[in-house]
MIKOL-355214 format. One record per residue: x, y, z of N, C-alpha, C in turn; residue in three letters. Coordinates in Angstrom, 1 decimal, always signed. Layout:
BEGIN
- n_px; n_py; n_pz; ca_px; ca_py; ca_pz; c_px; c_py; c_pz; resn
- X; Y; Z; X; Y; Z; X; Y; Z; ALA .
...
END
This chain:
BEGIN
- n_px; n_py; n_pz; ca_px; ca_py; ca_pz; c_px; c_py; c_pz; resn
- +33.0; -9.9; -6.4; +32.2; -9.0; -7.3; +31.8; -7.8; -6.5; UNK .
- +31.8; -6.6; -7.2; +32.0; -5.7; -6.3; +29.8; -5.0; -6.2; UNK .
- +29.7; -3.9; -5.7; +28.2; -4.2; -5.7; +28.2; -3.3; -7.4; UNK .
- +28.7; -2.6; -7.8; +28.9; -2.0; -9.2; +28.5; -3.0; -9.7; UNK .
- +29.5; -3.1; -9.8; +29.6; -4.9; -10.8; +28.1; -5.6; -10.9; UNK .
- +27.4; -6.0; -9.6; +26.2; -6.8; -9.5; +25.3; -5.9; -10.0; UNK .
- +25.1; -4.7; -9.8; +24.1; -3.8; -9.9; +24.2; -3.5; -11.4; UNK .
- +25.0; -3.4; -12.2; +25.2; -3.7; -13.5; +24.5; -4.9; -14.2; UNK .
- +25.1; -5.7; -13.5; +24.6; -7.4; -14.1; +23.1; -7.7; -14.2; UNK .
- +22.7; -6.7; -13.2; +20.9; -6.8; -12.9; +20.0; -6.2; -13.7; UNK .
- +21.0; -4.5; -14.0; +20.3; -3.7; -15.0; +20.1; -3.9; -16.3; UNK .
- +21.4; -5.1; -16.7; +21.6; -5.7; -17.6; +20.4; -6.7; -18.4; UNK .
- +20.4; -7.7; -17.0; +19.5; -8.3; -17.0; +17.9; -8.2; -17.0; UNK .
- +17.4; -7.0; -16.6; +15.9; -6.3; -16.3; +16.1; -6.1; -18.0; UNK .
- +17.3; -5.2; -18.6; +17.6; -4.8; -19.8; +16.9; -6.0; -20.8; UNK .
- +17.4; -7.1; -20.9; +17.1; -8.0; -21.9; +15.5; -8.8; -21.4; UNK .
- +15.4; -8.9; -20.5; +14.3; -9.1; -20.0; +13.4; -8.9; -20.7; UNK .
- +13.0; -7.3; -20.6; +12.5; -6.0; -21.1; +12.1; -6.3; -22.6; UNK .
- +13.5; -5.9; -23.3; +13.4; -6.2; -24.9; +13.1; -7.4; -25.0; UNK .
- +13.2; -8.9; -24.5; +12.5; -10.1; -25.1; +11.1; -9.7; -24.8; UNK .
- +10.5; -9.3; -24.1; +8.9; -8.7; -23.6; +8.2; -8.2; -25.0; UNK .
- +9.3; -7.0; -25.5; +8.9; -5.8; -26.3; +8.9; -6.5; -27.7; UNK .
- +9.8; -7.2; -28.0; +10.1; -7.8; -29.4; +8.6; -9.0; -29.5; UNK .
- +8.0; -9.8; -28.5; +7.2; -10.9; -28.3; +6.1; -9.9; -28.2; UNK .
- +6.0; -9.1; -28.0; +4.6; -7.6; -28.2; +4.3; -7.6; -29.5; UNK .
- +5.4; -7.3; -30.4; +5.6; -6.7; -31.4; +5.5; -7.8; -32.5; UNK .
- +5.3; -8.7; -32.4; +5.7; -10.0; -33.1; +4.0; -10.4; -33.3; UNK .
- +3.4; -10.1; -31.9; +2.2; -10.4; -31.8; +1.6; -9.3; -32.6; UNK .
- +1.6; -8.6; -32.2; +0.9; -7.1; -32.9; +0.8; -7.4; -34.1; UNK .
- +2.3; -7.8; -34.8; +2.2; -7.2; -36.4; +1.5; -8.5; -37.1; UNK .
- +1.2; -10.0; -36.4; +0.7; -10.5; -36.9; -1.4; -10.7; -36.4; UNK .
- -1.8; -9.8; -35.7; -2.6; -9.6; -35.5; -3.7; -9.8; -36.5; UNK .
- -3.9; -9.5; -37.9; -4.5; -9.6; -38.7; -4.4; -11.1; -39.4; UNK .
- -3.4; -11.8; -38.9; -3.4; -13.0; -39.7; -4.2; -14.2; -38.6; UNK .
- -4.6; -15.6; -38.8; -5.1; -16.8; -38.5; -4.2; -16.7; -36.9; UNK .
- -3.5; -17.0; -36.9; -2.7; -17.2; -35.3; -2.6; -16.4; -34.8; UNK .
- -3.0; -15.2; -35.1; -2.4; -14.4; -34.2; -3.5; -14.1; -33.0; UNK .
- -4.6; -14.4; -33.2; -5.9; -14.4; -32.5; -5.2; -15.5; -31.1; UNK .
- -4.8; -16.7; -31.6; -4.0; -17.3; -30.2; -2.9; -16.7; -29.4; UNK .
- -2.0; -15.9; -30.3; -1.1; -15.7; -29.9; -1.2; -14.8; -29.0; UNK .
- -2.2; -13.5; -29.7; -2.6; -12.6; -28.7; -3.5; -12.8; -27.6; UNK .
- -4.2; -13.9; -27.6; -4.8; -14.3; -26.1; -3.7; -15.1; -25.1; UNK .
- -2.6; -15.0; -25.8; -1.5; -15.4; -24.8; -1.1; -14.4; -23.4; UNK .
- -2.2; -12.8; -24.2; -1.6; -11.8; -23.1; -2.4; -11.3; -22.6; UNK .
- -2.7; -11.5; -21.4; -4.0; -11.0; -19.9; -4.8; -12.8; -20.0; UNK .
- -5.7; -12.5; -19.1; -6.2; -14.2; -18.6; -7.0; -13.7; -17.6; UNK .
- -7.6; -15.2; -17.2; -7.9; -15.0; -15.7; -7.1; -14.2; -14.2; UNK .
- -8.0; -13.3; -13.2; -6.9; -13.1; -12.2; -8.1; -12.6; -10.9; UNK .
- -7.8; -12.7; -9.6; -8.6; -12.7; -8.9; -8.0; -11.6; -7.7; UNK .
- -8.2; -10.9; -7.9; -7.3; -9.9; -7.2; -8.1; -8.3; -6.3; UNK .
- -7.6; -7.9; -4.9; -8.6; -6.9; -4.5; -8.4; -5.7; -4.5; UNK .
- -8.9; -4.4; -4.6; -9.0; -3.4; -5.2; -8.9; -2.5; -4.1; UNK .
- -8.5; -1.2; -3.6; -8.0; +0.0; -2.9; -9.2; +0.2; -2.2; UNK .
- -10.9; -0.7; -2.4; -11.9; -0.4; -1.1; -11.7; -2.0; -0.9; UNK .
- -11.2; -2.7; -0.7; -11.3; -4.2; -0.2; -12.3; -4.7; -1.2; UNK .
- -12.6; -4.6; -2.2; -13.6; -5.7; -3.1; -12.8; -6.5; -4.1; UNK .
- -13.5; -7.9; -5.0; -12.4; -8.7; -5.1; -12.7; -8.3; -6.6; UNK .
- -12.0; -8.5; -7.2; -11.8; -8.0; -8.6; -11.9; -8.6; -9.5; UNK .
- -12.0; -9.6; -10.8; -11.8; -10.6; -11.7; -12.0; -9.7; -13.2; UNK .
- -11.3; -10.7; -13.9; -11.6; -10.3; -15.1; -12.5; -10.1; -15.6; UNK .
- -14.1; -10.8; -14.9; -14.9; -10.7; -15.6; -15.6; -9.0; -15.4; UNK .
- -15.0; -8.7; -14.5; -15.4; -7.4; -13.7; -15.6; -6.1; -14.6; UNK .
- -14.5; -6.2; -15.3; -14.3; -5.3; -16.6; -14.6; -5.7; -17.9; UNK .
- -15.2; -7.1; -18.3; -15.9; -7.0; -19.4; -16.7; -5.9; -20.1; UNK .
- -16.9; -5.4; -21.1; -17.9; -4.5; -21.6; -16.6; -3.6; -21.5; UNK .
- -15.5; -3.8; -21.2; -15.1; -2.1; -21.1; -13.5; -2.0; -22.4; UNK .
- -13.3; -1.3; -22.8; -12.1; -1.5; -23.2; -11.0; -1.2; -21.8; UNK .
- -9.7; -1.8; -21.6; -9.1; -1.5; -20.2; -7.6; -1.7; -20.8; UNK .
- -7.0; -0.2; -19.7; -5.5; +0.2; -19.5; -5.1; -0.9; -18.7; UNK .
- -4.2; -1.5; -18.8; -3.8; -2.5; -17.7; -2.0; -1.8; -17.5; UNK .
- -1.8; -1.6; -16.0; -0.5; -1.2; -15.8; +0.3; -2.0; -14.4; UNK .
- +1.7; -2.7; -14.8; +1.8; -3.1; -13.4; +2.8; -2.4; -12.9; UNK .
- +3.0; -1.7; -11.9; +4.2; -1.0; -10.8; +3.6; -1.2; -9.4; UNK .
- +4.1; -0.2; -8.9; +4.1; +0.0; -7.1; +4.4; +1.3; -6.5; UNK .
- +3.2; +1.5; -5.6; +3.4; +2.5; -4.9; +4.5; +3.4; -4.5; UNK .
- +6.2; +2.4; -4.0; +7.2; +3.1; -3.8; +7.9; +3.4; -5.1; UNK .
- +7.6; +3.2; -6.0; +8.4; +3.2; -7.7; +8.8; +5.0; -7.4; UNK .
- +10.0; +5.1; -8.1; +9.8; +6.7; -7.8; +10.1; +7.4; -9.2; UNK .
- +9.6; +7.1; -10.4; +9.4; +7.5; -11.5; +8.7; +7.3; -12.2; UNK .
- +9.1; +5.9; -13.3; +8.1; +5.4; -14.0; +6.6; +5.1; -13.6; UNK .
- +6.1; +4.7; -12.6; +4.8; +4.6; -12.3; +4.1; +5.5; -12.3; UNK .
- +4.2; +6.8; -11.4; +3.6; +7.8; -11.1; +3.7; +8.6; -12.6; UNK .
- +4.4; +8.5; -13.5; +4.4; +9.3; -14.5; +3.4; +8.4; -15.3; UNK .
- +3.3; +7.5; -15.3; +2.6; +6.4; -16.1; +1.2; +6.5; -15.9; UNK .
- +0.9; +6.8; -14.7; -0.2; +6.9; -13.9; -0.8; +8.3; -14.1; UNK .
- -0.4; +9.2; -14.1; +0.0; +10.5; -14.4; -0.9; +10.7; -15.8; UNK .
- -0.2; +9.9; -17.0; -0.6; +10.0; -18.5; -1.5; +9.2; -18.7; UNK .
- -2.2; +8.0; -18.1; -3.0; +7.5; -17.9; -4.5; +8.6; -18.0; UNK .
- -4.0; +9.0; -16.6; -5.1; +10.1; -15.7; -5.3; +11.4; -17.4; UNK .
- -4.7; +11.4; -17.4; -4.4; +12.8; -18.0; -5.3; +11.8; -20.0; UNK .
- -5.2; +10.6; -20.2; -6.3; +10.3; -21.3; -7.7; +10.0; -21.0; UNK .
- -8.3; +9.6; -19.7; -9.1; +9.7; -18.6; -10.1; +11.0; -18.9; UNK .
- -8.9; +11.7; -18.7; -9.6; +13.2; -18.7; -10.0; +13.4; -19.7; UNK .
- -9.5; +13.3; -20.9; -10.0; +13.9; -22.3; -10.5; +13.2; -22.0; UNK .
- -10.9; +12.0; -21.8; -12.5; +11.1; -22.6; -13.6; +12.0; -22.5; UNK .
- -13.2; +12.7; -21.3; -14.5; +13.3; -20.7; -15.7; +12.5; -20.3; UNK .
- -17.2; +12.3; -20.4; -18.1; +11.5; -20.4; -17.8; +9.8; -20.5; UNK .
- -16.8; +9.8; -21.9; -16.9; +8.6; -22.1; -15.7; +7.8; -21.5; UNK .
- -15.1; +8.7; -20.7; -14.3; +7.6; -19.3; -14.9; +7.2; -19.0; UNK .
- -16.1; +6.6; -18.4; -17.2; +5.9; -17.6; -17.0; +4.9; -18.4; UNK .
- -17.0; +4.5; -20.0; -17.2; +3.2; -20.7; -16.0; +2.7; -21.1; UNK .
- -14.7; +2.9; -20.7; -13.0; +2.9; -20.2; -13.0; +2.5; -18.7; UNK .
- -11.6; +1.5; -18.6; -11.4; +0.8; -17.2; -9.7; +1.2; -17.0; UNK .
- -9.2; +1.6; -16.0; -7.9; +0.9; -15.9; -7.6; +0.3; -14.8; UNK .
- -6.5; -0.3; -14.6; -6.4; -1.2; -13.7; -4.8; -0.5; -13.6; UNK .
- -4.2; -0.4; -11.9; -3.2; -0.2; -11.5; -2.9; -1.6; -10.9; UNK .
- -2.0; -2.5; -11.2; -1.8; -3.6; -10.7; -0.9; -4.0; -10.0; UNK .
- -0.4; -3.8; -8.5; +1.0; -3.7; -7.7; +1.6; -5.2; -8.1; UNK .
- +3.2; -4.8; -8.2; +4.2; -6.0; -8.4; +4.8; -6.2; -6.9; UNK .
- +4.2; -5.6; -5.6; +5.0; -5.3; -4.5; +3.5; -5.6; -3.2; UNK .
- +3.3; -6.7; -3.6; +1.7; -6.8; -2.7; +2.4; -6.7; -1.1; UNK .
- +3.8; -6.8; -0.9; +3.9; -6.8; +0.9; +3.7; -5.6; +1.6; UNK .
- +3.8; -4.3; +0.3; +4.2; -2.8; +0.8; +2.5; -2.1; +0.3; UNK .
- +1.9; -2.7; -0.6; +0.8; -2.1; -1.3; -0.8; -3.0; -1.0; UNK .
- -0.6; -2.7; +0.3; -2.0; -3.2; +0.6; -3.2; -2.1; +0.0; UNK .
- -4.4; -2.6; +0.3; -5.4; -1.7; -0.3; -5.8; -0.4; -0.1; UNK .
- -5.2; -0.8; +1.4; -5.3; +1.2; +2.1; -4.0; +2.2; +1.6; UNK .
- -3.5; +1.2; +1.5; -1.7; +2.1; +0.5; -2.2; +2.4; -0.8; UNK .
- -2.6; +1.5; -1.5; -3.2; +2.0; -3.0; -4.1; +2.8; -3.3; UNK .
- -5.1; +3.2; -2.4; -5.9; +3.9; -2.3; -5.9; +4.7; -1.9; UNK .
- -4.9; +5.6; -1.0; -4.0; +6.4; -0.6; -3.5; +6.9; -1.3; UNK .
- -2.7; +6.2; -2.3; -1.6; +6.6; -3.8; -2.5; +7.0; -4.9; UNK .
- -3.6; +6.5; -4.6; -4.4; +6.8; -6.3; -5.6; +8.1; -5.6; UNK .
- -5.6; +8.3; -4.8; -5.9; +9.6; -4.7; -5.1; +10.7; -5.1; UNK .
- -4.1; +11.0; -5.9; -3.8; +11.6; -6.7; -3.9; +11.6; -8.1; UNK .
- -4.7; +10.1; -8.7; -4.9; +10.5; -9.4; -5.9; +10.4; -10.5; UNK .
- -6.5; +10.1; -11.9; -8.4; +9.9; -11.8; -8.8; +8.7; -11.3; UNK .
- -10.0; +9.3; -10.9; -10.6; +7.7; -9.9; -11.4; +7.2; -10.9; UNK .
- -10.8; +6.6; -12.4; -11.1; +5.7; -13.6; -10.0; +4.8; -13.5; UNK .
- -8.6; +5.1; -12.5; -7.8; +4.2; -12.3; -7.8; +3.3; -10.9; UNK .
- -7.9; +2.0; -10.9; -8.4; +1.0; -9.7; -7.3; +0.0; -9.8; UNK .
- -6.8; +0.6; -8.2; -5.6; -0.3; -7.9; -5.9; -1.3; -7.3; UNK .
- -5.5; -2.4; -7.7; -5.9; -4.0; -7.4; -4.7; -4.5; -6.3; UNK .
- -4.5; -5.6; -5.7; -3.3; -6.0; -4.3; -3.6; -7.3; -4.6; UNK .
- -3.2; -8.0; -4.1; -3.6; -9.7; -3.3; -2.5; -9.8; -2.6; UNK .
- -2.1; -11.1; -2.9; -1.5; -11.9; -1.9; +0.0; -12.6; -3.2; UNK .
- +1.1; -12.8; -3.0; +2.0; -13.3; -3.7; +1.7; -14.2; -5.0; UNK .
- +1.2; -14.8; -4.4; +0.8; -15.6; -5.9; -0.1; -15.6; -6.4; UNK .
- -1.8; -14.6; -5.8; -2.1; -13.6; -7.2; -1.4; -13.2; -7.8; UNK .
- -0.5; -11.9; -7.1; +0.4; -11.4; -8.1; +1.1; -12.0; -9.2; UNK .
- +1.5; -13.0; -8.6; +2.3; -14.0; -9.5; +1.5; -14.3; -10.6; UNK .
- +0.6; -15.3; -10.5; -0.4; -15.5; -11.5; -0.3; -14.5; -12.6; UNK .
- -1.1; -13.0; -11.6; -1.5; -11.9; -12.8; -0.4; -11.3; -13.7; UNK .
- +0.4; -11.5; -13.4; +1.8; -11.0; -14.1; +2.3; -12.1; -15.0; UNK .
- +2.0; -13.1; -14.5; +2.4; -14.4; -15.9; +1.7; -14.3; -16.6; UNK .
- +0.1; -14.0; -16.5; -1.0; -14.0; -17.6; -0.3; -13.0; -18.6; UNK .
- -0.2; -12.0; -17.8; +0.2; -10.5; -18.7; +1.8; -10.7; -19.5; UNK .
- +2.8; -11.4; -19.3; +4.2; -11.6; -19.6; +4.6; -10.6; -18.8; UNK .
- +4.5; -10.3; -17.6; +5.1; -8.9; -17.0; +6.4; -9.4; -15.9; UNK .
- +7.4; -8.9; -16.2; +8.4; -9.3; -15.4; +8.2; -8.8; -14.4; UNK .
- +9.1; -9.0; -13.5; +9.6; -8.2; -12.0; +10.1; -8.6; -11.1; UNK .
- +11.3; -7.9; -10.4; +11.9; -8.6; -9.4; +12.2; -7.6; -8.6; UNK .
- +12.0; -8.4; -7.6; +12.5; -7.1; -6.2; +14.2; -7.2; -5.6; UNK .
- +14.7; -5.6; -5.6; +16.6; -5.4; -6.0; +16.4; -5.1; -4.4; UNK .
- +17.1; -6.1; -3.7; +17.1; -5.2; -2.0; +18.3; -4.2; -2.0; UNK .
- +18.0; -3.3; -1.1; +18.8; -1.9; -1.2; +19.4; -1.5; +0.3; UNK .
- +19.5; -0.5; +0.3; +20.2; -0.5; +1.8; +19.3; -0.5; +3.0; UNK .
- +20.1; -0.3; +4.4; +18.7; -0.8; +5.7; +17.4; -1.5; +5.2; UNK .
- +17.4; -2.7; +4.6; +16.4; -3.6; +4.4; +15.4; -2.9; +3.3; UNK .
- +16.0; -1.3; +2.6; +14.8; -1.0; +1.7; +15.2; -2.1; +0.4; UNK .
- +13.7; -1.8; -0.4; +14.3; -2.3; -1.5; +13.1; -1.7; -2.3; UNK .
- +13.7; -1.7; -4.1; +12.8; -1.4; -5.1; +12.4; -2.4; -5.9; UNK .
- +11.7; -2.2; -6.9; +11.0; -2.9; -7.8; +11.4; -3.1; -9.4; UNK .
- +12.0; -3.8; -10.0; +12.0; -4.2; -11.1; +11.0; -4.7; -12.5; UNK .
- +10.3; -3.7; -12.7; +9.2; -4.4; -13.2; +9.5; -3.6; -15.0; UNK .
- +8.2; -4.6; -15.8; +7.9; -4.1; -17.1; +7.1; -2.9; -17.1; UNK .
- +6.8; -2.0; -17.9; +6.6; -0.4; -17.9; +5.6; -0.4; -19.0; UNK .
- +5.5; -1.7; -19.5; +4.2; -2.2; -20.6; +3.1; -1.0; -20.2; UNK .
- +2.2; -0.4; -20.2; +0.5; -0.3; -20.5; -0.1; -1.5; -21.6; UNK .
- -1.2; -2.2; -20.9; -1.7; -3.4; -22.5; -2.9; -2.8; -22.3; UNK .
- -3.1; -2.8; -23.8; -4.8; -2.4; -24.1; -5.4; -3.6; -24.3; UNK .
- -6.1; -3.5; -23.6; -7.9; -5.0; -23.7; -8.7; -4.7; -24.4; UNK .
- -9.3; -5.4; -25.0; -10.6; -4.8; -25.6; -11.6; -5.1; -24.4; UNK .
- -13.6; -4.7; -25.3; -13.8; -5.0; -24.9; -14.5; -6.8; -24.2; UNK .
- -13.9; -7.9; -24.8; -13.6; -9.2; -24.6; -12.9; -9.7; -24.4; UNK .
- -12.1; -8.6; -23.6; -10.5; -9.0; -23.0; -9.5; -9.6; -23.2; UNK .
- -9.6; -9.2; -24.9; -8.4; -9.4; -25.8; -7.4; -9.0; -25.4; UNK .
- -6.4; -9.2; -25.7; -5.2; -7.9; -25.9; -5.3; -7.5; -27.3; UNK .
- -5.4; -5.8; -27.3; -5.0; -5.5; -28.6; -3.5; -5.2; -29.0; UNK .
- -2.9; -4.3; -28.1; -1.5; -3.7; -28.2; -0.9; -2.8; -27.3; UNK .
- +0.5; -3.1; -26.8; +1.0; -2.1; -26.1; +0.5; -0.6; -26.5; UNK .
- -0.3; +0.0; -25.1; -0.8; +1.5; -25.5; +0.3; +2.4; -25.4; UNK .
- +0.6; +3.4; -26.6; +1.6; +4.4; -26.7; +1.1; +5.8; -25.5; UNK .
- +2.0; +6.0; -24.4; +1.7; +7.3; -23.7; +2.4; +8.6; -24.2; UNK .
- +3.2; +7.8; -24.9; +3.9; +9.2; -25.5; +3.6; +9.8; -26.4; UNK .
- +2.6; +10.6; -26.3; +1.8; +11.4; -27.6; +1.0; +12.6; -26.6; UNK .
- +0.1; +13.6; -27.5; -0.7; +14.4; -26.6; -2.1; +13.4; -26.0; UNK .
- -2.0; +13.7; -24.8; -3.3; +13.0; -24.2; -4.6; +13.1; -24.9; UNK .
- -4.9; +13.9; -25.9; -5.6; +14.0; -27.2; -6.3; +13.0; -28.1; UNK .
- -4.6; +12.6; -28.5; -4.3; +11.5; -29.5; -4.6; +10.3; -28.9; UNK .
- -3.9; +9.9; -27.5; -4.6; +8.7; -27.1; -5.3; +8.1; -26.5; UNK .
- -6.0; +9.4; -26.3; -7.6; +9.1; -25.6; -8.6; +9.0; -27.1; UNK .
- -8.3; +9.7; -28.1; -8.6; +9.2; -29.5; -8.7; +8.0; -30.0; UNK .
- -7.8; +7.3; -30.0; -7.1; +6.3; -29.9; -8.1; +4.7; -28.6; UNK .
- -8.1; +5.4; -27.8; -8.9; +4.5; -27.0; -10.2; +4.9; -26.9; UNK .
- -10.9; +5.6; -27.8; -11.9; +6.3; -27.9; -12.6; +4.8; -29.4; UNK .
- -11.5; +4.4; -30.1; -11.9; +3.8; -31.1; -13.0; +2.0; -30.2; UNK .
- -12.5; +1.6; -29.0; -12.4; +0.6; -29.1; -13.4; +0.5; -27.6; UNK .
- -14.4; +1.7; -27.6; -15.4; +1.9; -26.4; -16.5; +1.0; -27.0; UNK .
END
């Protein structure tokens, strides 16, 4: 098998991954209004115990009261996160004031490269309403099963390697529901609007 070939198979694979993720979102979402769907949608976020970019330890209960962005990547990602992060920052800003009563959580899928001084480092570029969280493997583990978040690490050449992850944002309420995958693709306007409903 040639490495084409594998590197195919993989993106293939991230590929369907992905859409089983998106289709099980969407399934949840649209039955949100009905009897089960209150289960179904507490199937996504949970308990997680995880430490944050000044060394303090973090839990779900931590963010109660708040509505919260939940996002998982990694510091070396060299696209999707930082843009993610980016549009995040940038609905942050419109809240203006009422960012204070809004949480997000940056959640590393790469805890061996993203210790707390790395995250905290990385998120100095961008609003400090976003709090990057670390642990140890199987927090991560945990918090990513709570969430349905895939991810796998693709080793690459001289021992580098990247990250494979879902590109989800989930909106929480404030009782740490999940409401719905948050749309970034709009004016920062709109969905700071949008998360303006659920302060």
């Amino acid at each position: 098998m040639t490495a084409q070939t594998s590197r195919l198979i993989v993106l293939v694979a991230a590929f369907l991954a992905g859409l089983a993720l998106c289709l099980t979102l969407i399934v949840v979402v649209a039955q949100r209004g009905n009897g089960p769907a209150v289960t179904q949608a507490s199937a996504v976020g949970g308990p997680f115990k995880l430490t944050d970019q000044d060394g303090r330890t973090v839990t779900e209960t931590d963010v109660k009261g708040k509505p919260v962005l939940v996002f998982f990547g990694y510091t070396h990602c060299p696209d999707v996160c930082p843009t993610t992060l980016f549009d995040m920052s940038e609905v942050f800003r419109k809240l203006g004031p009422d960012a204070d009563r809004a949480a997000g959580l940056f959640i590393t899928v790469d805890p061996e490269r993203d210790t707390p001084e790395a995250m905290k480092s990385y998120l100095s570029s961008f609003d400090p309403h976003l709090r990057g969280l670390t642990g140890d493997e199987a927090a991560i583990e945990s918090a990513a099963k709570a969430y349905r978040v895939y991810f796998r690490k693709v080793p690459g050449a001289d021992g580098n390697y990247t990250m494979d992850h879902t590109g989800l944002v989930y909106l929480m309420d404030k009782q740490g529901n999940f409401v719905a995958p948050f749309n970034l693709k709009r004016r920062p306007e709109e969905a700071a609007a949008d998360l303006r409903k659920y302060l």
